[in-house]
C-alpha positions in Angstrom: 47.1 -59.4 -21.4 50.1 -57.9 -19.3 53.5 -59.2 -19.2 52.8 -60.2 -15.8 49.3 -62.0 -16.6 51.0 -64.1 -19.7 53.7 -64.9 -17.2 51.5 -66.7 -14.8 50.2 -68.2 -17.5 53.0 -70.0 -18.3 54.6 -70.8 -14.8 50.7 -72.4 -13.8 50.7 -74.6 -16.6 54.5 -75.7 -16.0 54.2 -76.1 -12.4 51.5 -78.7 -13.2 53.2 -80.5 -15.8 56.3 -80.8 -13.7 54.1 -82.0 -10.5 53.0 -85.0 -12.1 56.3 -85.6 -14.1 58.1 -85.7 -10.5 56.1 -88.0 -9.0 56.1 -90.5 -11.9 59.9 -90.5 -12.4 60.6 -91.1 -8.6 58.2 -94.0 -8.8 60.3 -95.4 -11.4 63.3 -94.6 -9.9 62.0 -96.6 -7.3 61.3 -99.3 -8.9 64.0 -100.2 -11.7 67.1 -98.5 -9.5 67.9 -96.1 -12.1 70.2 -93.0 -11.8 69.2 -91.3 -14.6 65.9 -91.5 -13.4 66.3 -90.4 -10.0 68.3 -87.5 -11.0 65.5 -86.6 -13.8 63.4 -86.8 -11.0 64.9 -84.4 -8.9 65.3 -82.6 -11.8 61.4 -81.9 -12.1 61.4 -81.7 -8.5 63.5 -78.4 -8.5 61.6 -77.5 -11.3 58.4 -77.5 -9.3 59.5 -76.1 -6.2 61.5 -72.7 -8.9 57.8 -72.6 -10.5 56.7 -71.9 -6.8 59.2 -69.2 -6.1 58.2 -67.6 -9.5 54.2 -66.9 -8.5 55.3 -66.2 -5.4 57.6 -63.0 -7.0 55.2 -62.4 -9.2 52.7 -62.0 -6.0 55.2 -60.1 -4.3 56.0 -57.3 -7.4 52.1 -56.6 -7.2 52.2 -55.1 -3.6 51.6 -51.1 -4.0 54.3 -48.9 -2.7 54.3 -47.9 0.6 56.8 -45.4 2.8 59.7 -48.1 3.2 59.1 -49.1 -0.8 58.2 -45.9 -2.2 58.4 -47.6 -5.9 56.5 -50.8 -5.5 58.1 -53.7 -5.3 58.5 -54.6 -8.9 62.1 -56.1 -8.1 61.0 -58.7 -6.5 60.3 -60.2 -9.4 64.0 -60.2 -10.3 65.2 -61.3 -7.2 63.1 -64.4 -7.4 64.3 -65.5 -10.9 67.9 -65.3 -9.5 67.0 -67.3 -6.9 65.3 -69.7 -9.2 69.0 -70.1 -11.5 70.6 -70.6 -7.9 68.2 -73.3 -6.8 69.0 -75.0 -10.1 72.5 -74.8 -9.8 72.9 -76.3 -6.4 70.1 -78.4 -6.2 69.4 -79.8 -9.5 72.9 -79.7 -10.9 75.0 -80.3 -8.0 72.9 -83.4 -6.8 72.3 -84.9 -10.2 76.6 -84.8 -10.8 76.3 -86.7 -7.4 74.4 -89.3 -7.8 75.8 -89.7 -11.7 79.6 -90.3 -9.7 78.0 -92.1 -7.3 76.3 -94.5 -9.9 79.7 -94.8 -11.7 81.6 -96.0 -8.6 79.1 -98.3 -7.1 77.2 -99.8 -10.6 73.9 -101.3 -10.0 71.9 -102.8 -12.7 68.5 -101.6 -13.8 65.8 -103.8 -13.3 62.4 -103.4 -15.5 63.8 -101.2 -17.6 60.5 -100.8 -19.7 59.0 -98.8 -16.5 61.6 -96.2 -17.5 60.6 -95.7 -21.3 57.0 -95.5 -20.5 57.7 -92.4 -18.0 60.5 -91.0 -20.2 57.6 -91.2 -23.0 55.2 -89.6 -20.9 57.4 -86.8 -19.7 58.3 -86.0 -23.0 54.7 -85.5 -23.7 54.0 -83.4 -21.4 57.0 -81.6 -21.1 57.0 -80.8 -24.6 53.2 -79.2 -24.0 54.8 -77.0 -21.7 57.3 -76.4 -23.5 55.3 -75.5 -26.4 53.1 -73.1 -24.6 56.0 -71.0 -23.1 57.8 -71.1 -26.6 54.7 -69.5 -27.7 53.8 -66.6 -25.2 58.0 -66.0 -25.6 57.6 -65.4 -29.0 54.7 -63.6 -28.7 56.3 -61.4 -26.1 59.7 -60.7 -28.0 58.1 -59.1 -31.3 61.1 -58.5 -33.5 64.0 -59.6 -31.8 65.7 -62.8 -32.3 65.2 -65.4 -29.4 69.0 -64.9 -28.0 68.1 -60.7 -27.9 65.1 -60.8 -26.6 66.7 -62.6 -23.4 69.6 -60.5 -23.7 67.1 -57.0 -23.8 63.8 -58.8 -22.0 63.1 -57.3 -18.6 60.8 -59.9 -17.9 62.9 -62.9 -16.5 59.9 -65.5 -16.1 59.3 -65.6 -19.6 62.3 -67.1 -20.6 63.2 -68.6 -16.9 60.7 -71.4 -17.4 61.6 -71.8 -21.4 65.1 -72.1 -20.6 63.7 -75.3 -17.9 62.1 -77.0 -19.9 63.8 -76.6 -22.9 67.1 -78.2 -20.3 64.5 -80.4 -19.1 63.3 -81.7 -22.4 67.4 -82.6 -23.5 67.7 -84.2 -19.8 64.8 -86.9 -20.9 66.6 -87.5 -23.9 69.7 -88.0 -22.3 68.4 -90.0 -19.6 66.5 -92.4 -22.3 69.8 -92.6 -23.9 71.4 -93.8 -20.8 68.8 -96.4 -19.8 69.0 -97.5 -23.5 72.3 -98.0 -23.9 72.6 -99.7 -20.2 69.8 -102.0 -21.3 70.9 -103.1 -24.6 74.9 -103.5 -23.4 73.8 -104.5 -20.1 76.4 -101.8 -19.2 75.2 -99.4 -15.9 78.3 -96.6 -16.5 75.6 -95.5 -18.9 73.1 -95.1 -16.8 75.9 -92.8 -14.1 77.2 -90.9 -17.0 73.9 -89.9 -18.3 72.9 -88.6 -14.7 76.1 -86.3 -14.6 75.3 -85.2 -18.4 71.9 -83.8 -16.6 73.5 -82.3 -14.2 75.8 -80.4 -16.2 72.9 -79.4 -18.6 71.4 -77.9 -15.7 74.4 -75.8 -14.3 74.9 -74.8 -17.8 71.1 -73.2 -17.7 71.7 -72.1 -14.2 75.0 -70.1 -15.3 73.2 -68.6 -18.4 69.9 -67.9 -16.0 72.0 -66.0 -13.1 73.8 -63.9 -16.1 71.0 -62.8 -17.3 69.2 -62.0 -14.4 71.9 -59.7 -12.8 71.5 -56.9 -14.4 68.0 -56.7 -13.8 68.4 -57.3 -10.1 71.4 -54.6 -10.3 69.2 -52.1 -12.3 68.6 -51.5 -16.0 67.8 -49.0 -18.2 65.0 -48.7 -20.2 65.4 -50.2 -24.3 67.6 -47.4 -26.4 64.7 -46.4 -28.7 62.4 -45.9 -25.5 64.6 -43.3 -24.1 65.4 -41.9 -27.1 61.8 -41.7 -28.1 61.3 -39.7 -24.8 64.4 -37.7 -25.8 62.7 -36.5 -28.7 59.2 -35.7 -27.0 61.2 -33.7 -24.4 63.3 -31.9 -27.2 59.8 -31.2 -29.2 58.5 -28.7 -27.2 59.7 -25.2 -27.9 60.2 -23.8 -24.4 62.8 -26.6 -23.5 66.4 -25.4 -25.4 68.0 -28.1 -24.7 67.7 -32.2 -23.2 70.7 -32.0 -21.3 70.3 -36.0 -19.8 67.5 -38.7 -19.9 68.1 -41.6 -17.2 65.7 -44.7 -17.0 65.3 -47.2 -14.7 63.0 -51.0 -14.7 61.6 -51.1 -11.3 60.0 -54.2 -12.6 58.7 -55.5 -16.1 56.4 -52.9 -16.6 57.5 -49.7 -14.1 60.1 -47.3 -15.7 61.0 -44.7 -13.5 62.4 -41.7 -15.8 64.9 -39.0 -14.5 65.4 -35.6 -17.3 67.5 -33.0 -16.8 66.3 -30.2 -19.6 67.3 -26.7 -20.0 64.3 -24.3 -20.6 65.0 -21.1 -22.5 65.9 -18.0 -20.6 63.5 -16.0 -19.1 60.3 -18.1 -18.9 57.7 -17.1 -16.2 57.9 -19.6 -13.6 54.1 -20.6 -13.9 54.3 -21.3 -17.5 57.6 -24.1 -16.0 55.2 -25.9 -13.7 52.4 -26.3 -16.9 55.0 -27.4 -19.2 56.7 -29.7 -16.5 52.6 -31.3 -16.2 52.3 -31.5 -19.8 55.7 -33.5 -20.9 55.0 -35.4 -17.7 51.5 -36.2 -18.7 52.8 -36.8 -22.5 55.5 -39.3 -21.9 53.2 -41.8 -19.6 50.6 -41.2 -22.5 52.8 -42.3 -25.1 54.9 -44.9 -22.6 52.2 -46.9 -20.4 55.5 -48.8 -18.8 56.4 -45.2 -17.6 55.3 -44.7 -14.0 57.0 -42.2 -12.9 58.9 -39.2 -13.9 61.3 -36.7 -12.5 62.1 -33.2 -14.7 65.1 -30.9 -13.4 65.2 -27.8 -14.7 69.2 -27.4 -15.0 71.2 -25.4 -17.0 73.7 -27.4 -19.9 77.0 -26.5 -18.0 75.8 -27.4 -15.0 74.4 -30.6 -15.9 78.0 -30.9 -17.7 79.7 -30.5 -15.2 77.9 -32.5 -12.8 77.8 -35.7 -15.6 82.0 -35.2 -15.5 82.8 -35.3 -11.8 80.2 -38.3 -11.8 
């Protein structure tokens, strides 16, 4: 299965899961007054609706290029997950700190308070069976890296976009049960408010670390080290080519690298035997690279490509 394919995966299976968590903690917001609750709430709510603007990058990265996009529109993808870490930010964090103050300066009491633990217990449930089945296809996805590399080196976002919600999700139903205990046994509601701006700064912590992460992807990467230096050395393996004077990559998307090499052939080769050996490497690099879409070879000579890389 593609990146893309596990990814949709994923997103489906949270944007259901967070659907019926939304609904069920607004009811009980409703019903016992709770802030904690409400903001949790809202907190699935933006959940939902980020889930939403995921499928509908993934949707837009599969459109072929065209004359105005002649590489696709594989960024799409990226721009989306930023938007996602934004909508979290000033949605789900900035309204969740909101109502917490609000709670705190005008304290109401929370009435049925067994309505909350039953939805607390059933989000947990099913938020930890999302959470589950992301942490899975995540791992699955990162082979040998550690979990804080792979985000750091993954180029695609939506993997670890939904992890990172519902892991924030998962800590914002414990602190939410933690407030609505503690304002039920005490009879205490600053608990409830504090718990509700706790949230909210849970989630602007994940929006921060989401909107790092996402930058660079958006600005343009390059390809993983051992990538381009594996096309380095399938360049530099074929006798004609005297020297690999540069290798530039670039992810259009999760799986489109577009490769730039500047070689220098050996002096005096006919131009016709150029063209075949330009074909071949071309041919050999998408062979051994399947994330390699396309590729651009320069014929340049060292100095020149020397110079050119110093007045850069």
């Amino acid at each position: 299965m593609s990146s893309s394919g596990a990814s949709k995966f994923v997103i489906i299976a949270a944007l259901i899961g967070n659907s019926l968590i939304a609904v069920t903690k607004f009811a009980a917001a409703a019903i016992t007054g709770s802030s904690a609750m409400l903001s949790e709430g809202i907190h699935s709510l933006v959940d939902t609706g980020n889930q939403i603007l995921l499928l509908y990058g993934l949707k837009r990265a599969e459109k072929p290029p065209d004359e105005r996009y002649p590489f696709g529109h594989g960024k799409e993808i990226y721009f989306w997950s930023f938007v996602v870490a934004i909508m979290i930010f000033a949605v789900g964090s900035g309204v969740s700190i909101y109502e917490g103050i609000r709670h705190v300066l005008h304290p109401r009491p929370i009435v049925n308070p067994g309505v909350n633990y039953v939805v607390l217990g059933l989000a947990m449930a099913f938020e930890g069976a999302a959470w589950t089945f992301a942490l899975r296809e995540f791992s699955r996805a990162k082979g040998k890296w550690g979990y804080i590399e792979a985000v750091h080196r993954g180029k695609n976002p939506t993997l670890y976009v939904v992890l990172f919600e519902d892991s924030a999700a998962m800590l914002g139903i414990i602190v939410a049960f933690l407030g609505v205990l503690l304002g039920h046994l005490t009879g205490n509601p600053y608990f409830d408010g504090a718990a509700s701006i706790i949230i909210g700064l849970i989630l602007g912590g994940t929006a921060v670390w989401l909107a790092y992460e996402t930058k660079g992807l958006l600005i343009g990467e390059s390809a993983e080290k051992e990538i381009v230096d594996r096309i380095r050395s399938t360049a530099a393996a074929i006798p004609a080519i005297q020297r690999v004077n540069e290798v530039l990559t670039l992810h259009m998307g999760p799986d489109f690298i577009l490769v730039n090499i500047s070689v220098d052939f050996v002096d005096n080769i006919p131009a016709g035997d150029v063209e075949k050996i330009l074909q071949d490497l071309d041919a050999r690099i998408k062979e051994e690279h399947p994330e390699v879409k396309r590729v651009f070879i320069e014929p340049e000579a060292w100095q020149v490509s020397a110079r050119s890389r110093s007045e850069a």
